[in-house]
KEKE-3310 file (N, C-alpha, C; in steps of 0.2 Angstrom, whole numbers, plus 5000, padded with zeros to 4 digits):
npx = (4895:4883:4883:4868:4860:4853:4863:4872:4868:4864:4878:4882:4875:4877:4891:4889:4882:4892:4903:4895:4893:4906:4909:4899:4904:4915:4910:4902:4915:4921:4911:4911:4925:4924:4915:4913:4902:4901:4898:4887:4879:4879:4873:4861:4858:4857:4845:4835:4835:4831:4821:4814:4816:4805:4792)
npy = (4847:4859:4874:4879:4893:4898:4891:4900:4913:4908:4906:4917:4925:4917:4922:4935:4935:4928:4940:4951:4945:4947:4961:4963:4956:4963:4978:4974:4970:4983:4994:4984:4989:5002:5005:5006:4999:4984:4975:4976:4980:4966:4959:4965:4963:4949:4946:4954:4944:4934:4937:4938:4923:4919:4923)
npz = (4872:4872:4884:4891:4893:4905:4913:4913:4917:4930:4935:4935:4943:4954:4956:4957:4971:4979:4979:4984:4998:5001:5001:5010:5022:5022:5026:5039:5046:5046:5053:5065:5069:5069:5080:5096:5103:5102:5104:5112:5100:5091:5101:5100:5086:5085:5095:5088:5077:5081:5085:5072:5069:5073:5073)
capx = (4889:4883:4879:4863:4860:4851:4867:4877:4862:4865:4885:4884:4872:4881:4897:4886:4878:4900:4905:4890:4893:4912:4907:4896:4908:4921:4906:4903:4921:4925:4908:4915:4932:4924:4910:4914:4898:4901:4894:4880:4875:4879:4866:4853:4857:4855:4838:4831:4834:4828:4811:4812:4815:4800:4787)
capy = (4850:4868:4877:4884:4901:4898:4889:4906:4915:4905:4907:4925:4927:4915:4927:4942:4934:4930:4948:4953:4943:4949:4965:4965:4953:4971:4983:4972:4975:4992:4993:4983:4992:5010:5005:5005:4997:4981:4970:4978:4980:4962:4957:4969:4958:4941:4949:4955:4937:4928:4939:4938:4917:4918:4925)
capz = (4875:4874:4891:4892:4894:4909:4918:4911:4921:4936:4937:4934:4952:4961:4958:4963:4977:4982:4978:4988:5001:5003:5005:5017:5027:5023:5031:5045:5047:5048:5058:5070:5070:5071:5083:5103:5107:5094:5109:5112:5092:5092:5105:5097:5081:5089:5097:5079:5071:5085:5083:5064:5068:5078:5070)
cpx = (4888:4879:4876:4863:4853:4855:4871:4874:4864:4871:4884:4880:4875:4888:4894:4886:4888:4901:4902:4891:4900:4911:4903:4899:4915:4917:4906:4911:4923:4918:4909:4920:4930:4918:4911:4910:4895:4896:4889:4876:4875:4874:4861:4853:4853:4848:4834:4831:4832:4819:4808:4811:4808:4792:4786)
cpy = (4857:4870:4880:4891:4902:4898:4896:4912:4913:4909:4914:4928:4923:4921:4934:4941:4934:4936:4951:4953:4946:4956:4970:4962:4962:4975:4981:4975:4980:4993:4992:4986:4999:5010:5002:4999:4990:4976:4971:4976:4974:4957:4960:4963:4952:4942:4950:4950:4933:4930:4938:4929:4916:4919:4922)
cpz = (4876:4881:4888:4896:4900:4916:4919:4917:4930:4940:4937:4942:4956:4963:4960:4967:4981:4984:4985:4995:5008:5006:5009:5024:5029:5029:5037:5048:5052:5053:5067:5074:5074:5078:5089:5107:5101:5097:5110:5105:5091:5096:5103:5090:5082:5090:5091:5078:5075:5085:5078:5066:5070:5073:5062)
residu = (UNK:UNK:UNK:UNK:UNK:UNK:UNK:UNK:UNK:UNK:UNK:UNK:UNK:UNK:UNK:UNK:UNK:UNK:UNK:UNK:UNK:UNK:UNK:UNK:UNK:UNK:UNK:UNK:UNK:UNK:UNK:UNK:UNK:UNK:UNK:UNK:UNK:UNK:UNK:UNK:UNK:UNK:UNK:UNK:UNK:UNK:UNK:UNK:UNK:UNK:UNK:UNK:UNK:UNK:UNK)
# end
């Protein structure tokens, strides 16, 4: 069976979308680390995505 060059397509943005993923999981991170007020930013987060769910 030859893989189409659609699925070649696919795999190649799922491994971005991974990559991508990592690191923004790194940023959040250091973020976190460097950022005294993580709780707060955290709450402004949650607040944002609950007005983005909302609307």
């Amino acid at each position: 069976m030859v893989d189409s060059p659609d699925l070649e397509i696919l795999n190649q943005n799922e491994v971005k979308f991974a990559v991508s993923i990592q690191l923004i999981a790194k940023e959040l991170e250091n973020i976190m680390l460097v950022m005294p007020h993580c709780l707060w930013a955290s709450e402004r987060m949650l607040s944002t995505t609950s007005l983005f769910k909302m609307s």
